[in-house]
N, C-alpha and C positions, 0 to 999 in steps of 0.2 A: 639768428632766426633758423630754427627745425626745419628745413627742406618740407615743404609739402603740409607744413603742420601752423596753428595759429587759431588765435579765438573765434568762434561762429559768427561771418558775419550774417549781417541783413539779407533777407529775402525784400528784394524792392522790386516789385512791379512799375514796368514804364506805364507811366499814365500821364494826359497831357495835365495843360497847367489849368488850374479853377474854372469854370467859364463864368458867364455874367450871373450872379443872383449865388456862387458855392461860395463855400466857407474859403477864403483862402487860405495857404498853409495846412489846413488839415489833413494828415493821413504823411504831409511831407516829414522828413528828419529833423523832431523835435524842433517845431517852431514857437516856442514855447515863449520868447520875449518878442512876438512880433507883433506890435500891435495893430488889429486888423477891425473891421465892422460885429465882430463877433467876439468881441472881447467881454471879461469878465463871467458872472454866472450863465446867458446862454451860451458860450461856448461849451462851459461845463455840461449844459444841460444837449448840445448835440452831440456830445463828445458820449452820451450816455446811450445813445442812438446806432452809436457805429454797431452795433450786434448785428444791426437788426440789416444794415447796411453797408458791411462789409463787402459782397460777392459784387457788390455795382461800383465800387472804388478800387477793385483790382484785389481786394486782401482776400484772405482764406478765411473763410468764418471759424467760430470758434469750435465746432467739432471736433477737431482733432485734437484742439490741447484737452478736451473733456477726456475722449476717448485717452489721453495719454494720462491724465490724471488719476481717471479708473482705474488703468491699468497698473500704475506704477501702487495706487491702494490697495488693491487686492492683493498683489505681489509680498506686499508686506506684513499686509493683516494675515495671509497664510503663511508667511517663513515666521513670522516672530514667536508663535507657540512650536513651531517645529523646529527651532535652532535652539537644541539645549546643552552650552557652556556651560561649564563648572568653573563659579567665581574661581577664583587663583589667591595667589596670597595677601593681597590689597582688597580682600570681596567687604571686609567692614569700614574702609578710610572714608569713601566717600558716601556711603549709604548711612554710618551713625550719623550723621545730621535729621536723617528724615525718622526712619524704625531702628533701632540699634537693637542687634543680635536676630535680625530677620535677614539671612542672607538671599537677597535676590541678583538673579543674574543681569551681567551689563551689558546686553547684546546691541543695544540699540544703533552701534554703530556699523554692527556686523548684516543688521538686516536692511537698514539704511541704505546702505553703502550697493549691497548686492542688488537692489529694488531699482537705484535710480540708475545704475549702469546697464541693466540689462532693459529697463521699459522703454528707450527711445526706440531700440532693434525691436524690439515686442511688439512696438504699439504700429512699427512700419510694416508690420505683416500683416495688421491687423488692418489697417488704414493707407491705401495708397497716398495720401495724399503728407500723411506721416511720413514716408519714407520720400517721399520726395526732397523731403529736407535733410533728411536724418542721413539716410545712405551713401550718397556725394558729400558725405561730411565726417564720416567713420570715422579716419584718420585724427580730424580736430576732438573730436567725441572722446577716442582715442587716449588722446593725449591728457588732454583733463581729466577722466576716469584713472588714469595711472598716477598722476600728480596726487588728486588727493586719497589714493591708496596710502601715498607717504604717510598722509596724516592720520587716516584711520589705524597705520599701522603702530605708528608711535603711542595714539592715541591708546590702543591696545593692550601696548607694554605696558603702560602707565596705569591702564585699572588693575593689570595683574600684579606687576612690581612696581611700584613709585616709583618716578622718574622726578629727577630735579625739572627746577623752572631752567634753568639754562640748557637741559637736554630738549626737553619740550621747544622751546623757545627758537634752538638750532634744528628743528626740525620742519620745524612752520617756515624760517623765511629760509632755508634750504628750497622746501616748494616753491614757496613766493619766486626765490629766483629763477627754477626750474618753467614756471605759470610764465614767468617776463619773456624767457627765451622762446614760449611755444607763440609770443603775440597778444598776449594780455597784458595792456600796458597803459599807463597814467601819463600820456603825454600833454595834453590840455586839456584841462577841466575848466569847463563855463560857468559863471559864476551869475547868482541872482543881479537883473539889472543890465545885463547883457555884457559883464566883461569877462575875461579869460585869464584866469591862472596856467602861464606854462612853466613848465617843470624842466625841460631843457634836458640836458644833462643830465638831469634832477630827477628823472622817469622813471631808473631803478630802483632808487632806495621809495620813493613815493609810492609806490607799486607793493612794495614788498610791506612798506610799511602800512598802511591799507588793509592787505588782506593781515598780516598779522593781528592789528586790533580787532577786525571782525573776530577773526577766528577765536582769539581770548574771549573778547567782551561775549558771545553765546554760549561757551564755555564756562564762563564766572555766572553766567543767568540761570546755570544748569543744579542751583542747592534746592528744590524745590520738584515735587512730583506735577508734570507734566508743563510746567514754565516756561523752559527752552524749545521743547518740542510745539508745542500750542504756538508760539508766537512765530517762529520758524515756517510754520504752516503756514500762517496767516500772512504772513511777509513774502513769502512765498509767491503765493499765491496772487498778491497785490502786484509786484515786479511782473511776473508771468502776462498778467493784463497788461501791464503798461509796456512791456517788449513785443506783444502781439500787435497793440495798438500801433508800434513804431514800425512795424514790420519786421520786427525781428523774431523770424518765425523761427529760427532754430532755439536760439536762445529762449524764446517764451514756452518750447516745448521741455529744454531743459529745465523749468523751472517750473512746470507743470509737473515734472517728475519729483523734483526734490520735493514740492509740498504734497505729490500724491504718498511718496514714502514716506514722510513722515505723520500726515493723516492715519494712514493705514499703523503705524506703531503709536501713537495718540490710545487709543482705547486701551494700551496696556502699560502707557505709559501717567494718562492720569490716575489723580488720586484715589483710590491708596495703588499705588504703582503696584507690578508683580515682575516689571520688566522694568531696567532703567538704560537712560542712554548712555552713561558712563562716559569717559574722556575720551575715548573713540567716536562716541557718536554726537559729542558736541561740538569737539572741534572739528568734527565734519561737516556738519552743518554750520559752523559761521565760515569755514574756509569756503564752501560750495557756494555762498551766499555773498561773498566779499568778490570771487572768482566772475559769478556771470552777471553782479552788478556792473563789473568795469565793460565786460563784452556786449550788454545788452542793452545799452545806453550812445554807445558813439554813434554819433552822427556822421554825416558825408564829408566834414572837414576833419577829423579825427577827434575833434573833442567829446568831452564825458561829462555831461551834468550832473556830478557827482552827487550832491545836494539833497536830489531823488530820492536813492535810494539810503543816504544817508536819514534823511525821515521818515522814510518808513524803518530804518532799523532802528531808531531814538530810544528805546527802552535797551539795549544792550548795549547800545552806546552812552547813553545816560551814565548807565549803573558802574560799567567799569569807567567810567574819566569822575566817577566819584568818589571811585573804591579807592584809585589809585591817589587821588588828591588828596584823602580822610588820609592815609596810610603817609604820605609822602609829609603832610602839614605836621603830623603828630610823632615824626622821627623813624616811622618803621619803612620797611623792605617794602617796594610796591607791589612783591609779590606773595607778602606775608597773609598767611591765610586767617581769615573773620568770620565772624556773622553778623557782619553787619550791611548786606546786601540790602539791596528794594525790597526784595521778597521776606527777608527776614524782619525790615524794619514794618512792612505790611504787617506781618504775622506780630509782630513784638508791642507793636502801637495802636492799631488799630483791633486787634484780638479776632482776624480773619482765620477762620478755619482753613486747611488747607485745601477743598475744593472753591471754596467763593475767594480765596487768594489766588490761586489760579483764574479764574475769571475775570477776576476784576483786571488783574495786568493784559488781557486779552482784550479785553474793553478798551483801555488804556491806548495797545498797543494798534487797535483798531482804528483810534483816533487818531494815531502818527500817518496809518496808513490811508486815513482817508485826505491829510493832507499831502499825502505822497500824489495821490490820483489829480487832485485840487492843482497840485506846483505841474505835473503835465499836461492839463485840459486849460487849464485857466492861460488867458493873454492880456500882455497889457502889463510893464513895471508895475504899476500901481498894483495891480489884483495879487503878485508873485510877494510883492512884501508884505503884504498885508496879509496872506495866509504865512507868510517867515513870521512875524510880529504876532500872529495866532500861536505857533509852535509855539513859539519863546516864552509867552505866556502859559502856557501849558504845561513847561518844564520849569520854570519858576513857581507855579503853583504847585506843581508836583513837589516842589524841591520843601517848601515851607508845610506842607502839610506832612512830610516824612520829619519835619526839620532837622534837614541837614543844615539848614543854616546857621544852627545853633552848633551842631560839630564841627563846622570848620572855623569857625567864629572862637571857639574854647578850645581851639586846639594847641598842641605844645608852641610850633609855631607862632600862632597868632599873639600866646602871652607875652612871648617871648618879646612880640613886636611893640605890645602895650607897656613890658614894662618898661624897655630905651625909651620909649617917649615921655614915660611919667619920668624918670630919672632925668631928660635932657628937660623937662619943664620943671623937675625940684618937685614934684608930687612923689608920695609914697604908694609906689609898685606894690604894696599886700594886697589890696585889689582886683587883683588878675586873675587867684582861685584856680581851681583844678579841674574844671570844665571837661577837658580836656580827658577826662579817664571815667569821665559817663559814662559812655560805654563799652568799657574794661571787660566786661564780661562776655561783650561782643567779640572781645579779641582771643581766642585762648582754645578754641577749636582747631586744629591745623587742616587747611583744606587752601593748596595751591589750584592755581586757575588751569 
């Protein structure tokens, strides 16, 4: 551990315990499977209430993350017409997907990056009550704005010169390990139901491994004009509420910033882009997003209801545990590049334009995040599965209306498994068919995550 240095904790106000007729649990560190008088929908529905009644339970209302929110917008919506890079020699790899021979610049991670580090300090000169958090915390602020410089900067190389996945790849969990050393760390994660996964041991590579998948999976979300950035926002934004809510006012200001930057590059990043985010500013934003998920969440025993924020992030997580399972089933590199994404399969099956395809995954991606709010308001096993068994449902109808089920079902793999069994039962394996290279034409594009 960095002397002096480590994840943002909780701003916790001493307040006594519930009295006769309060909600109990509420306002406490994620009491989330405690079943109490107030379980189920009215929890949800007082839990809807705390705005209003915040300043009488000890919390800081939400002005400051607004103010921090504006600020880190503005910040962005004015650097991103005035930061003008000249693509480099990779300025067509990743953009022939969308306009091919339309060179637009990839700033997005350079305005990004400069917005959300400098508006916590911004917004605490603007707002005492900002700096209260912010100031006595430089050092931790500090430390995580340096870390995912790493990735911006790798990020960087990569839109100018290509970078393999294995460079990429050793530059994310180089962070990751760097992120582990400053106190951001997977040590128990609470699990739906009230039990506890510990990782023991097990805390580094978990940790590492973690923020690696965010950081790909928004990155692989990034083939599409304004997709990554849109949902980012909104995900964003969702977290921010639910860290405020837990009291975790640094961390909810942090994540006030990451969705004001990226709101504020949003209008030049939808369709038809003029600005794109590039490998800089994707994998910045699923690492930034992976980083204060883990920080913004522990509770007073060290545990991390991982779970959370893993539904609100369910569209990049979807997409890549499908990309890489399509790829992996049908014999290819899991990092072999496709068009066979959500987005693209939106676009390819559906015949969504590119601004109502964007929307719609925002829609989509709203619904993950309104059970994100549902799994921390709601109490009671019973209410937590039953918005889990909502998700599940949702991602299984998602899955059959794209039908992926039909690709992994025909895939090389899968034949391969039908035809041992027609052989061990004496059936003739012709059968099996070539399924499997549907969509062949999905594959042939070269665009690494």
């Amino acid at each position: 551990m960095v002397a002096g240095a480590g994840p943002p904790q909780p701003h916790r106000p001493v307040r006594p315990g519930p009295r006769r007729g309060e909600r109990a649990g509420v306002g406490q560190p994620f009491p989330l499977l405690t079943i109490s008088r107030w379980s189920g929908p009215r929890a949800a529905c007082y839990g809807a209430c705390d705005l209003a009644t915040a300043s009488r339970r000890g919390r800081s209302g939400v002005l400051p993350y607004l103010v921090t929110f504006a600020v880190a917008a503005v910040l962005s919506l004015g650097l991103t017409p005035a930061v003008r890079l000249r693509a480099g020699a990779g300025s067509y790899r990743r953009q022939g997907e969308r306009e091919r021979g339309a060179e637009k610049p990839r700033i997005g991670g350079l305005v990004i990056f400069s917005a959300f580090a400098v508006t916590p300090f911004v917004a605490a000169l603007l707002t005492p009550s900002v700096g209260n958090f912010v100031l006595p915390k430089g050092r931790e602020i500090g430390g995580l704005v340096a870390t995912a410089f790493i990735i911006f900067l790798f990020g960087y190389i990569d839109d100018v010169r290509e970078l393999g996945w294995a460079a990429k790849s050793a530059a994310q969990l180089a962070a990751g390990v760097i992120l582990y050393a400053l106190g951001y760390r997977l040590g128990d994660v609470s699990l739906p139901g009230g039990n506890t996964l510990a990782f023991g041991a097990f805390d580094l590579p978990a940790t590492v491994a973690w923020l690696w998948l965010v950081t790909n999976a928004v990155n692989l979300l990034d083939g599409h004009d304004g997709v990554a950035a849109g949902i980012t926002a909104l995900t964003a934004a969702t977290l921010a509420w639910i860290a405020w809510d837990l009291d975790h006012a640094l961390v909810a200001i942090l994540f006030a910033s990451l969705a004001g930057a990226v709101s504020g590059f949003l209008p030049f990043n939808f369709p038809a882009a003029s600005r794109f985010l590039g490998d800089s500013g994707a994998q910045l934003l699923g690492f930034l997003l992976g980083a204060l998920s883990i920080s913004g969440f522990v509770d007073e025993t060290g545990r991390v209801p991982l779970y959370i924020p893993a539904v609100a992030l369910m569209v990049p997580l979807l997409d890549i545990t499908l990309a890489f399972t399509r790829r992996l089933l049908n014999g290819r590199h899991p990092f072999h590049a496709d068009l066979d994404h959500i987005h693209h399969r939106i676009e390819r099956m559906l015949g969504y334009g590119p601004r109502r395809l964007a929307l719609s995954l925002y829609a989509f991606s709203a619904l993950f995040a309104a059970a994100a709010v549902a799994l921390h308001l709601l109490r009671g096993t019973v209410w937590v599965w039953l918005v889990a068994l909502t998700v599940a449902v949702l991602v299984l109808a998602f899955i059959a209306r794209l039908r992926y089920h039909e690709t992994l079902l025909t895939s090389l793999t899968a034949q391969r498994i039908r035809g041992r069994l027609m052989r061990s039962t004496g059936a003739h394996p012709s059968a099996a068919g070539t399924g499997g290279d549907r969509d062949e034409a999905a594959t042939r594009t070269p665009r690494q995550p």
